[in-house]
C-alpha positions as CSV (number, residue, x, y, z in Angstrom):
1,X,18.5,-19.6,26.5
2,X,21.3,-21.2,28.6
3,X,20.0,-23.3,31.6
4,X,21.0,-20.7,34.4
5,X,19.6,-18.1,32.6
6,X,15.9,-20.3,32.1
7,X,16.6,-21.1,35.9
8,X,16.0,-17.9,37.2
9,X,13.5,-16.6,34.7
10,X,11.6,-20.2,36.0
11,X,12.1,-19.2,39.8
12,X,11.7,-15.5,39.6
13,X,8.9,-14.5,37.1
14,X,5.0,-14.1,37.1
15,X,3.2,-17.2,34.9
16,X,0.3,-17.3,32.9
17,X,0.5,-21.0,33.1
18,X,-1.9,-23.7,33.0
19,X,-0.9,-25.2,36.8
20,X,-0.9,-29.0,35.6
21,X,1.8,-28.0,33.0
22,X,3.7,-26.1,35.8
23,X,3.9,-29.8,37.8
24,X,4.8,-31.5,34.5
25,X,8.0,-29.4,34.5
26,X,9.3,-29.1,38.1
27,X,11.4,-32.7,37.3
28,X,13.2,-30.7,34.7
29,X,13.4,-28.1,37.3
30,X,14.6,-30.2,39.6
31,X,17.5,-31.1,37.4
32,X,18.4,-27.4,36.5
33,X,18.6,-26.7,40.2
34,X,21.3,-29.6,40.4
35,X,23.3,-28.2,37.7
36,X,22.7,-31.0,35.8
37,X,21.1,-29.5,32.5
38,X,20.4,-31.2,29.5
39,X,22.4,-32.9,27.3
40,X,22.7,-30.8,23.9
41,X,23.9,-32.6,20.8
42,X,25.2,-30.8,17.8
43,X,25.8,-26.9,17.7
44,X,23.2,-24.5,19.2
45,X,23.4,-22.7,16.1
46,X,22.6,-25.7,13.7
47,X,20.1,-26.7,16.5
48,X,18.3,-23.4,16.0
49,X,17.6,-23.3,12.6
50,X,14.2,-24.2,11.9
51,X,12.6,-24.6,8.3
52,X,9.7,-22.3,7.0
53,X,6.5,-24.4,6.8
54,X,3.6,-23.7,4.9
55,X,-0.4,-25.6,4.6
56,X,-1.3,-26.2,1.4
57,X,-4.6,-27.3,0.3
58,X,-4.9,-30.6,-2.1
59,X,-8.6,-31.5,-3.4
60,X,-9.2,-34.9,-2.4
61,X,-12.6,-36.4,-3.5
62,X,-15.3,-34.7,-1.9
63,X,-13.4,-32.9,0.6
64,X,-10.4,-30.8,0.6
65,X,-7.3,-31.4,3.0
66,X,-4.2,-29.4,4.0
67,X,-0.7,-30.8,4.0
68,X,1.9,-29.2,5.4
69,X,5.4,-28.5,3.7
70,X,8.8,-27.7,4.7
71,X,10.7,-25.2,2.7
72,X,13.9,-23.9,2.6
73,X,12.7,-20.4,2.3
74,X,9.2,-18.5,1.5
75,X,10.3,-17.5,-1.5
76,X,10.4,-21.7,-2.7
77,X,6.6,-21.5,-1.2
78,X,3.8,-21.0,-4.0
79,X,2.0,-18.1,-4.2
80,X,-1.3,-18.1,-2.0
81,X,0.7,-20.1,0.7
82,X,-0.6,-19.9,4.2
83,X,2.7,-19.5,6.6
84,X,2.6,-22.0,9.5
85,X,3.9,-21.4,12.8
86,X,4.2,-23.6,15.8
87,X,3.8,-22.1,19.8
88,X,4.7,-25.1,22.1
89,X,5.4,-26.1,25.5
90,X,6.5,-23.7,27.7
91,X,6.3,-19.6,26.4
92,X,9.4,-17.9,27.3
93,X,10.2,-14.4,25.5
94,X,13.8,-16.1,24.8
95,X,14.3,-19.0,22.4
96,X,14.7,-22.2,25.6
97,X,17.3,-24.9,25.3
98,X,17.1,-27.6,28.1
99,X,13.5,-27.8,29.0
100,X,12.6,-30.8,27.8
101,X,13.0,-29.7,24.3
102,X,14.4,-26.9,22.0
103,X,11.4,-24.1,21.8
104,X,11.8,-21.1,20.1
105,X,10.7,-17.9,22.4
106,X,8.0,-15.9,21.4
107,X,10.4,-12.8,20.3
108,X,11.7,-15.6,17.8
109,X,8.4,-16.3,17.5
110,X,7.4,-12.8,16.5
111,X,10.1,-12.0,13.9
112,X,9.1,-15.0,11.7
113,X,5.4,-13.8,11.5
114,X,6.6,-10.5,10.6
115,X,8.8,-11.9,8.1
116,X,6.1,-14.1,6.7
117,X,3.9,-11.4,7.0
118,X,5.7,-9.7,4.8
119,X,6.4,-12.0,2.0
120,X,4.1,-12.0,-1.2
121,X,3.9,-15.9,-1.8
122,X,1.8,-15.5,2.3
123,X,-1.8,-14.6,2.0
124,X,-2.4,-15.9,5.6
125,X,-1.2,-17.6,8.8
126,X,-2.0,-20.7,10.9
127,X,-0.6,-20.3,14.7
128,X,-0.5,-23.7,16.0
129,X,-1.0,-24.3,19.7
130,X,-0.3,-26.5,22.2
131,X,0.7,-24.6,25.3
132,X,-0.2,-24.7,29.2
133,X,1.3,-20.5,28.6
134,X,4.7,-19.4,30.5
135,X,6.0,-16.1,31.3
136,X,4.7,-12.4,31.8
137,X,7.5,-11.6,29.7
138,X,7.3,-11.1,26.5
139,X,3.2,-12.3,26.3
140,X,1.6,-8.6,25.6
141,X,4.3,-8.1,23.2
142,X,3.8,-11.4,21.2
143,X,0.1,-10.7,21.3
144,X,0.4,-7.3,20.0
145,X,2.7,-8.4,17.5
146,X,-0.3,-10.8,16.2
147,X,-2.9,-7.8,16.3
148,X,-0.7,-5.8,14.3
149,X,0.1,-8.5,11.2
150,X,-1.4,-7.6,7.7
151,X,-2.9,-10.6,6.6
152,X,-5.4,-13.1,8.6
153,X,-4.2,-15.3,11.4
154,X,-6.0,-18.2,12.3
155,X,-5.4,-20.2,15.4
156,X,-5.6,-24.1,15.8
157,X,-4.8,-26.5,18.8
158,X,-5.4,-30.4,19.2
159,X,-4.2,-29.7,22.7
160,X,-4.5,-27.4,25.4
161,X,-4.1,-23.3,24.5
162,X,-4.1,-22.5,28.5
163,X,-3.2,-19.0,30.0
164,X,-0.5,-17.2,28.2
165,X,-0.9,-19.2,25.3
166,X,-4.4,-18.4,25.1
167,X,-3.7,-14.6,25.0
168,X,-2.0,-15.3,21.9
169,X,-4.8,-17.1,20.7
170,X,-7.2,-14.5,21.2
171,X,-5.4,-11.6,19.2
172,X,-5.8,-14.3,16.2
173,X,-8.4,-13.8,14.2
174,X,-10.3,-17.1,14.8
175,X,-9.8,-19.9,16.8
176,X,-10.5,-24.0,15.8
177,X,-10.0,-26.8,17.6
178,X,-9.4,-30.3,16.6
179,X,-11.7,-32.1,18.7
180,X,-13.7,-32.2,22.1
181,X,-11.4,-33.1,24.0
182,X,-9.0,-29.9,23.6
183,X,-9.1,-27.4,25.9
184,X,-8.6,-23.8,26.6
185,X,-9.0,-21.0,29.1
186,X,-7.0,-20.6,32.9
187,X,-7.4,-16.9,32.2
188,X,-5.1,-15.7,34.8
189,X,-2.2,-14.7,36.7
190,X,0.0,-17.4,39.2
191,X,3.1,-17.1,40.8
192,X,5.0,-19.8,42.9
193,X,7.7,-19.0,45.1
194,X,9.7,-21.4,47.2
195,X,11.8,-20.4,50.1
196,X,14.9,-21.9,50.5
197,X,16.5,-19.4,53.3
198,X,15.0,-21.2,56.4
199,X,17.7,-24.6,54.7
200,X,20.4,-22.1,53.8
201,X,20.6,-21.1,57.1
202,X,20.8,-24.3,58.9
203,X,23.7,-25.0,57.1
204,X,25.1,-21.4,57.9
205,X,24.2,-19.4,55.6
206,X,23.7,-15.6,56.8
207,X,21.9,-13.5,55.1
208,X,21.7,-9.8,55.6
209,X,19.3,-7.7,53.4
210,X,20.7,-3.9,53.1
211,X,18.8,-0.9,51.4
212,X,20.3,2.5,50.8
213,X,18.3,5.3,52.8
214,X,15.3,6.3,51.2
215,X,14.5,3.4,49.5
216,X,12.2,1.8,52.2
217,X,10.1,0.5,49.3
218,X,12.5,-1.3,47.6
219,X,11.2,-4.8,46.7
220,X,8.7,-4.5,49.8
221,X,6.4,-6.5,48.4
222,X,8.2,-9.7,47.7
223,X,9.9,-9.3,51.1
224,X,7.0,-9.2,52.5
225,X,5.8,-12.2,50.4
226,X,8.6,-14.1,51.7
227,X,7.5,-13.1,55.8
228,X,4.2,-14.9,55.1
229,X,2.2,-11.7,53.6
230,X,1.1,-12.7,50.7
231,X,-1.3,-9.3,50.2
232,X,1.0,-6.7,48.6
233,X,2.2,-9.2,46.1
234,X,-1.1,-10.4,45.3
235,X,-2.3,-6.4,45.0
236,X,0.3,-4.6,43.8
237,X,1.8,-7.6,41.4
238,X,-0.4,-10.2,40.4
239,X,-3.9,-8.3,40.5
240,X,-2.4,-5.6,38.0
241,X,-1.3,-8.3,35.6
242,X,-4.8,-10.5,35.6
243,X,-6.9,-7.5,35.0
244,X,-4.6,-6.5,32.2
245,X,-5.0,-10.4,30.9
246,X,-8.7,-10.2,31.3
247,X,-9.2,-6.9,29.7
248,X,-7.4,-7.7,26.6
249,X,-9.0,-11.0,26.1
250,X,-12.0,-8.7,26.6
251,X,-10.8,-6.2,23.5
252,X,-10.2,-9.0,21.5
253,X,-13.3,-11.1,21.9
254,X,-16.1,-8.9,22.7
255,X,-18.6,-11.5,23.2
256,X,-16.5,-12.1,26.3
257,X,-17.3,-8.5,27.6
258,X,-20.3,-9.4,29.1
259,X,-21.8,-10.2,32.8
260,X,-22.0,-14.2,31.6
261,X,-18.0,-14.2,29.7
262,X,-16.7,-12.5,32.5
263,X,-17.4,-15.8,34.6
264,X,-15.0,-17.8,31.8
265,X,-12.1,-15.0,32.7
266,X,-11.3,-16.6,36.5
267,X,-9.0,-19.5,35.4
268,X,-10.9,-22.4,34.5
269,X,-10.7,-24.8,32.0
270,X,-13.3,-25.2,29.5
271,X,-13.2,-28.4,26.7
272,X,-14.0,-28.0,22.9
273,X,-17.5,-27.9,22.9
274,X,-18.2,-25.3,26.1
275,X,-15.2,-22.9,24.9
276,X,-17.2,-22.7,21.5
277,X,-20.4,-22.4,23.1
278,X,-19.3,-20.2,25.3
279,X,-17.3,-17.8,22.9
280,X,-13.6,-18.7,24.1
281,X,-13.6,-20.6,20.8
282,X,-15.0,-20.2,17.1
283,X,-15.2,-23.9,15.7
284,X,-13.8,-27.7,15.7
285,X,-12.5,-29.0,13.2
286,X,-9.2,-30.1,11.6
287,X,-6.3,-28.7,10.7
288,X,-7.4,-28.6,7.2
289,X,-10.4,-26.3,8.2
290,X,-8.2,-23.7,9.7
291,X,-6.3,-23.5,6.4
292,X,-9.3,-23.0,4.8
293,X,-10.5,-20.5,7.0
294,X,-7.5,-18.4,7.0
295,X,-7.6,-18.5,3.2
296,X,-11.7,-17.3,2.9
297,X,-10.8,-14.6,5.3
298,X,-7.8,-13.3,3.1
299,X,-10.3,-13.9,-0.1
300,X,-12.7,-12.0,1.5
301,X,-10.2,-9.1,2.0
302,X,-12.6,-7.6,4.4
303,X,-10.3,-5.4,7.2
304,X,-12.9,-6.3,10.1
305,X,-11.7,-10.0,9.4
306,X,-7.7,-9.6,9.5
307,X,-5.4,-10.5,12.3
308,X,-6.5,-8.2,14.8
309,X,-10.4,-7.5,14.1
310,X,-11.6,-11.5,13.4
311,X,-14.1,-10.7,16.2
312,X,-14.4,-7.1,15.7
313,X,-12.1,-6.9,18.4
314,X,-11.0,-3.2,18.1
315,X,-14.5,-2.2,16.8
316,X,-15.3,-0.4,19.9
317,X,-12.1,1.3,21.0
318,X,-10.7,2.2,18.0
319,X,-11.6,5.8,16.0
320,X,-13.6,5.4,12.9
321,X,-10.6,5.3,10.8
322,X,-9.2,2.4,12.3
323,X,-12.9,1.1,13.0
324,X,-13.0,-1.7,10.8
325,X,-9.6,-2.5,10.8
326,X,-8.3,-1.0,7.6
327,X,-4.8,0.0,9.9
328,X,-4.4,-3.6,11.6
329,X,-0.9,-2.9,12.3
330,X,-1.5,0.7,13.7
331,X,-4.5,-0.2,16.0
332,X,-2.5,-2.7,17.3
333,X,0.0,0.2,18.5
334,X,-2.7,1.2,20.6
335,X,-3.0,1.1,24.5
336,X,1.4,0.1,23.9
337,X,4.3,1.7,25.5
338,X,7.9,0.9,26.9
339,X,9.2,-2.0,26.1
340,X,6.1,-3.6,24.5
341,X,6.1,-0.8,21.6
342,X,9.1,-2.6,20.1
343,X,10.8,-1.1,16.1
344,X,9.6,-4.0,14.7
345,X,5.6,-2.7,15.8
346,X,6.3,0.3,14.5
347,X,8.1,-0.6,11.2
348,X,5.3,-2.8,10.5
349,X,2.7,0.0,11.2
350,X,4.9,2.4,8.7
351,X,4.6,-0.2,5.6
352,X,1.0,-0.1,6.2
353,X,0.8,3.7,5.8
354,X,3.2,3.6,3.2
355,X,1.1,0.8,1.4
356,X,-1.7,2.7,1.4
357,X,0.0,5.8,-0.1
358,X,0.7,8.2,3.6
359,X,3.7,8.6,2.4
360,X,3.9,12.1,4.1
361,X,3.8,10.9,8.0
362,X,5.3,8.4,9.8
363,X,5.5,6.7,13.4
364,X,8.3,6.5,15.7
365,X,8.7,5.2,18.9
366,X,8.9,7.2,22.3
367,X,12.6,6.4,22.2
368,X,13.3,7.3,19.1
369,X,11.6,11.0,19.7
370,X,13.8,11.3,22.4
371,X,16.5,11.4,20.9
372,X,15.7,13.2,17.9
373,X,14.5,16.1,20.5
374,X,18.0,15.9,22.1
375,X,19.8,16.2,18.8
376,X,17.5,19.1,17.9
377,X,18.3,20.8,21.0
378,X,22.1,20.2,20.7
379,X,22.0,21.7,17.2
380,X,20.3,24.8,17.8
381,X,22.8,25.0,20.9
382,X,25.6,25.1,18.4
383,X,23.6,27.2,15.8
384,X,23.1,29.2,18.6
385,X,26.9,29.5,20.0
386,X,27.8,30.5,15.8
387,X,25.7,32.8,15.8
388,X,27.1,34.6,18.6
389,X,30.7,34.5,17.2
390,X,29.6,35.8,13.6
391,X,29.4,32.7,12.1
392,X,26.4,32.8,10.4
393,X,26.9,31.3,6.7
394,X,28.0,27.9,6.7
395,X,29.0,27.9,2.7
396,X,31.5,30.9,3.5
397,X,32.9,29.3,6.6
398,X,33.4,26.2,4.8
399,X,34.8,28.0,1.9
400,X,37.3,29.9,4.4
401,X,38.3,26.5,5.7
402,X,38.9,25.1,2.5
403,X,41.3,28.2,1.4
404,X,43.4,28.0,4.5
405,X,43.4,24.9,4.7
406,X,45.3,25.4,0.9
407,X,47.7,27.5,2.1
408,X,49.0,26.4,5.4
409,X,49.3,23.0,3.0
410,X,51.3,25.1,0.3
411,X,52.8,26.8,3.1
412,X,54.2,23.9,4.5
413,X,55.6,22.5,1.3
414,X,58.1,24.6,0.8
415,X,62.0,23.2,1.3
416,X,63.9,24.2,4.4
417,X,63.4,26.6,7.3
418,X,61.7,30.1,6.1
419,X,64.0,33.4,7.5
420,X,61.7,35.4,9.7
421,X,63.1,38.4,7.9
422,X,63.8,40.0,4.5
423,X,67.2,40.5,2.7
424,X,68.7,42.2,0.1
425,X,69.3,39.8,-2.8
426,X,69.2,42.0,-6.1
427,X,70.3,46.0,-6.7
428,X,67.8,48.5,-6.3
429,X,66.0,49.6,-9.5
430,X,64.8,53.7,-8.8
431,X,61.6,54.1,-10.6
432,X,61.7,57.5,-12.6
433,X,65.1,57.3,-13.9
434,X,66.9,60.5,-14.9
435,X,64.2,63.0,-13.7
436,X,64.7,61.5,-10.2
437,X,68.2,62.1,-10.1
438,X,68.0,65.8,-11.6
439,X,66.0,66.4,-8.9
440,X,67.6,65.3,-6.5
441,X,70.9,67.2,-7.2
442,X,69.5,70.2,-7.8
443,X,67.8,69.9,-4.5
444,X,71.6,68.8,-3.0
445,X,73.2,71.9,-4.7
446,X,70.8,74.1,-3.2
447,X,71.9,73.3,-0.2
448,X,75.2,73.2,0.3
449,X,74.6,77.3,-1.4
450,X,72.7,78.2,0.9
């Protein structure tokens, strides 16, 4: 993501962000609003490409710890590998270059677990996490994206997994932290605006807002927002957003949908031990014990276990088919739509049913009907308008075109211009020889006797 472009998603989104890690970043703001940037070294493209990483477990006396490995590709990783993947810093739905460091965005994110997902060498994942959270953008998709892999994610922090981040870490199966002084929670919705028309304006700046008739709603509530009514923002913006926060941290840790977890949904903080007391978390313990968990919950190959159902999280909103999770990546379609039911959701949902032999039905996105329902009703349109003109078998109208398309090309083969009339070239030949001309002259001679 260019600087300009992370500038205005910075100054003009919604956050799920921890609000300490939102004053960490405002000197790097500072600098964007400058135009000063940051200084990139080497080509973005070279900059971007990040090796695959994988945990694997070495025995080690007593007790077992995980390393992790850097390889090329997963195919290079054993089999039984548990894929590795790293949220950090700020969460932006596009990969960020220039805030403080190179971050890949959570749709980058995404496609890598899919892709790991899908490999045979991965039996499980490890999302590692040590984020304040970021943008609206791009959050509910990421998390869905989670819900809906194949194989069990596990997610681990020895840092902070705050706000946005945190919704991520909920749609994992289980959560471990390192050590009591890790933190998670500020469940929640912020936004920060800064208005810098009253300085604009001493230095001359006019500004003159114009909306087309009818359209008296039209970004009301941030204008409002920026006349000191903060209300219609908060009600009609950030409300909406927090309760759909809450509710799925709600679906995806049901010890949290109580009267005593709902108190832990307001935006506090909460170290190690109180977030697993409390239910935000699940253990603590080192990275080598998240590896092992992911692993024992892909051994036990038990459905209400897998990426989306660790806490029986769709238990009690899903249909008994999907109850204990034996469709991960289908339930996780549910509650979707617009832009958050991406392909990639929907491709992954059709290997499932494929995988387990539905090979008769398939999913498609709203999009993707639509269009198929236009080009069914443009066909018929034309089936319709053939009909009408006689045309009603398409093998003899193609066979018609065929043989005059033949000869108008022998047609046009010929040498010279054609006359547009016949002429005599050869002597007559009178069919019937000699009785023909008896016939005649007797006829003749009759005649002229009268």
């Amino acid at each position: 993501m260019r600087s300009t472009n992370l500038l205005a998603v910075i100054l003009g989104s919604p956050f799920m962000m921890q609000h300490q890690a939102v004053l960490g970043y405002l000197p790097q703001v500072a600098m964007l609003m400058r135009g000063e940037g940051v200084q990139q070294q080497g080509p973005l493209a070279k900059r971007r490409a990040r090796p695959t990483m994988i945990a694997e477990l070495t025995p080690s006396g007593a007790a077992t710890v995980a390393g992790r490995k850097r390889v090329k590709g997963y195919d290079e990783a054993p089999e039984g590998s548990v894929a590795v993947h790293s949220l950090k810093g700020v969460m932006l739905k596009d990969d960020q270059i220039g805030l403080c460091q190179d971050v890949p965005g959570t749709a980058s994110l995404g496609r890598a677990m899919l892709a790991a997902d899908a490999h045979e060498n991965v039996v499980a994942h490890v999302l590692a996490i040590d984020s304040g959270g970021g943008s609206v953008d791009g959050t509910a998709e990421y998390g869905a994206l989670i819900k809906g892999l194949t194989k069990p994610v596990v997610a681990y922090s020895d840092g902070i997994i705050a706000s946005a981040a945190y919704w991520a870490a909920s749609s994992c199966a289980k959560i471990v932290l390192n050590n009591g002084t890790c933190a998670v929670g500020s469940i929640g919705v912020m936004c920060s605006v800064a208005d810098y028309k009253p300085m604009l304006e001493k230095l001359g700046v006019v500004f003159h807002d114009l909306r087309a008739d009818d359209s008296d709603e039209k970004n009301e509530d941030f204008r409002q927002l920026m006349e000191g009514n903060h209300k219609p923002y908060i009600e009609n913006v950030l409300n909406p957003l927090r309760e759909m926060f809450a509710s799925t941290v709600k679906e995806n840790r049901p010890q949290l949908a109580t009267k005593e977890g709902e108190k832990l949904l307001h935006g506090s903080m909460y170290f190690a031990n109180a977030a697993v007391a409390d239910g935000l978390a699940d253990e603590i313990g080192p990275f080598s014990r998240a590896v092992e968990l992911a692993l024992e919950l892909a051994e036990a190959g038990d459905p209400t276990t897998g990426a989306a159902g660790g806490n029986s999280a769709t238990t009690s909103t899903q249909p008994p088919m999907f109850g204990k999770n034996k469709f991960p990546a289908v339930a996780a379609l549910a509650g979707l739509s617009g832009a958050a039911l991406t392909p990639e959701l929907v491709s992954a949902a059709n290997d499932e049913l494929e995988t387990a032999g539905i090979l008769g039905a398939a999913l498609v996105t709203e999009a993707s009907l639509t269009t198929l329902q236009n080009d069914s009703t443009a066909w018929n349109a034309a089936h319709t308008a053939l009909e009408a003109a006689g045309a009603t078998d398409v093998v003899a109208l193609a066979a018609d075109r065929d043989k005059y398309k033949a000869e108008a090309a022998a047609f046009g083969n010929q040498p010279g211009v054609l006359p547009t009339s016949s002429t005599k070239t050869g002597t007559d030949v009178a069919e019937g020889g000699d009785a023909n001309d008896k016939l005649v002259n007797d006829l003749h001679e009759k005649m002229l006797n009268g």
